[in-house]
C-alpha positions, 0 to 999 in steps of 0.5 A: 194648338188649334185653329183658335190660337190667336185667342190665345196670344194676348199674353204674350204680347203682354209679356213682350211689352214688359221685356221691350227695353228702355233705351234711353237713346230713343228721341221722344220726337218723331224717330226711326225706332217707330213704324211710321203712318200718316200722323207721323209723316204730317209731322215730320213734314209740317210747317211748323217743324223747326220751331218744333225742333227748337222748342224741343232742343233742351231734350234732345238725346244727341244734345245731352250725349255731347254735353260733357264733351261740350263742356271740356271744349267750352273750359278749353276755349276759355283758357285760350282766350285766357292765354291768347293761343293762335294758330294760323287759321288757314291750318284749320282748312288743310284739316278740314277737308280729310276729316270731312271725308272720315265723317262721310264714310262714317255716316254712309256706312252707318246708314247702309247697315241701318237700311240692310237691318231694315231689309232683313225684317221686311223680308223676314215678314214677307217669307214668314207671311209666305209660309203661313199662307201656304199652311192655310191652302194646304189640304187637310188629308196633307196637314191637320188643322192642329199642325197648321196652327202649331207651324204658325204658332212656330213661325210666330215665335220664331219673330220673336226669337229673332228679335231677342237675339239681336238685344240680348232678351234671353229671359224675356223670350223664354216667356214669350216661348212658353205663352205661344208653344206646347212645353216641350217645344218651348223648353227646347227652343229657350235651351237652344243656343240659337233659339230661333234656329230651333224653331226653324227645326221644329217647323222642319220636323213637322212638315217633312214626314206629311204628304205634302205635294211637291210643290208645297214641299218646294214652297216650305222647304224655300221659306225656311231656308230663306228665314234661317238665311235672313236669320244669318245676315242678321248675325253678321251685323250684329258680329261685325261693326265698322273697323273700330280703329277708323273709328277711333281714328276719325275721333281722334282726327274730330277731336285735335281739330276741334282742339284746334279750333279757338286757336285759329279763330283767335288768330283770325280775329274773333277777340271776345271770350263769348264769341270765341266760345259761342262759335266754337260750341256750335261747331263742335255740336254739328261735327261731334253730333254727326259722329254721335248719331253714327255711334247710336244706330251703328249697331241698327237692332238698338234704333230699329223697332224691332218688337213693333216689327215683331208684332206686325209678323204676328199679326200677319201671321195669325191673320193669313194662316189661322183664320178660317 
């Protein structure tokens, strides 16, 4: 490694694009799994925005998740039209109050999980950028240029690895790994079990035996702990989702009201087949979509831009710590 490397990592940046995955849940509209700028903003805030959505509406991902679901309450709603199925309407009220309140909890958790995701990577860029910065003012007697450029090379790969982890690409970061370090360090941080960890060792390992000053020593030794503890909080939402048995509490509450629906709209009155079908399909879409979207970003690293994010640390990275 040199002070030259940035040169260098046009590879593997190519590397990366090719392992991103192709979630198939990813709107083709404006959506989080994207960094936002001016463009975008101008979008999301334009007047013509709800023609937008509806012009858009046939490719919605929620809309083609639900469409089997839609489709068995539409069947359902037919068959109580057929057999004049009444409920009293007022039970439908008593039902709806808790369910909301299911719906609430699920969504407000689901949203503080996607925030503290988000959080972890802001701060991940932040003490990665940090510790660069610190290995460019070290002085050369304390560090060699190459050692400088081999700890930024590792904090590089240590955002990748970090955005690996959470989406299961073994094969690909052993890639990105042998693009940015020495082979030695890449073959041992793609063994490791955590390789992002590795990483954190091998900066360690190259930093305490110089003669750094005690304040830069202090700067260092903080950084890493703080991106091995940024690293931790990552794995606990990744291990930890919400309680799946109130989860399929709350579905199975969604479902017997939804099930219940053209029942009570029958016995308040809506006779026609089209109108029973048409009031129950769009209330199902609204309640069963909520829970939709809480199911598709409830684990956050899947909806998050992760490899955008990822590069926006390489580039700081490569810009505060390799350029002279």
């Amino acid at each position: 490694p040199t002070a030259s490397a940035p040169t260098s990592w046009p590879p593997m940046a190519r590397i990366s694009r090719e392992i991103a995955p192709k979630l198939a849940k990813i709107s083709r509209e404006s959506t989080a799994s994207q960094l936002w700028g001016r463009e975008l903003w101008e979008q999301h805030q334009s007047g013509g925005r709800y023609l937008t959505v509806v012009l858009t509406w046939p490719w919605s991902t929620v809309a083609r998740s639900l469409a089997p679901s839609l489709l068995v309450l539409g069947a359902w709603s037919l068959i109580v039209a057929r057999l004049q199925i009444t409920l009293t309407a007022n039970a439908l009220g008593f039902l709806a109050g808790p369910l909301g309140l299911l719906l609430a909890f699920r969504v407000n958790s689901v949203v503080s999980r996607f925030h503290e995701a988000r959080t972890v990577w802001e701060m991940m860029i932040f003490a990665s950028r940090n510790l660069a910065s610190t290995f460019a003012a070290t002085e050369e007697d304390e560090m060699p240029t190459a050692a400088r450029a081999l700890c930024c090379r590792l904090l590089v790969a240590y955002g990748w690895a970090a955005k690996a982890a959470p989406r299961y690409e073994e094969a690909g970061l052993e890639d990105v790994l042998h693009a940015l370090l020495p082979p030695a360090e890449a073959q041992k941080a793609a063994a490791a079990r955590k390789p992002a960890l590795a990483i954190l060792d091998a900066i360690r390992r190259e930093t305490q035996p110089r003669p750094l000053k005690s304040h830069v020593a202090r700067a260092v030794h903080s950084s890493t702990t703080e991106l091995n503890r940024l690293y931790a909080r990552q794995e606990r939402l990744l291990s930890t989702p919400l309680s799946p048995t109130y989860m399929r509490h709350a579905q199975r509450g969604l479902l017997l009201w939804l099930s219940m629906l053209p029942c009570g709209l029958l016995s308040a009155g809506c006779s026609s087949a089209g109108k029973l079908l048409l009031v129950v399909l769009a209330t199902a879409y609204i309640m069963l979509g909520i829970e939709e979207i809480g199911a598709q970003s409830e684990q956050p690293f899947d909806v998050l831009p992760l490899h955008q994010l990822a590069t926006v640390l390489t580039r700081d990275v490569v810009e505060v710590g390799l350029t002279e």
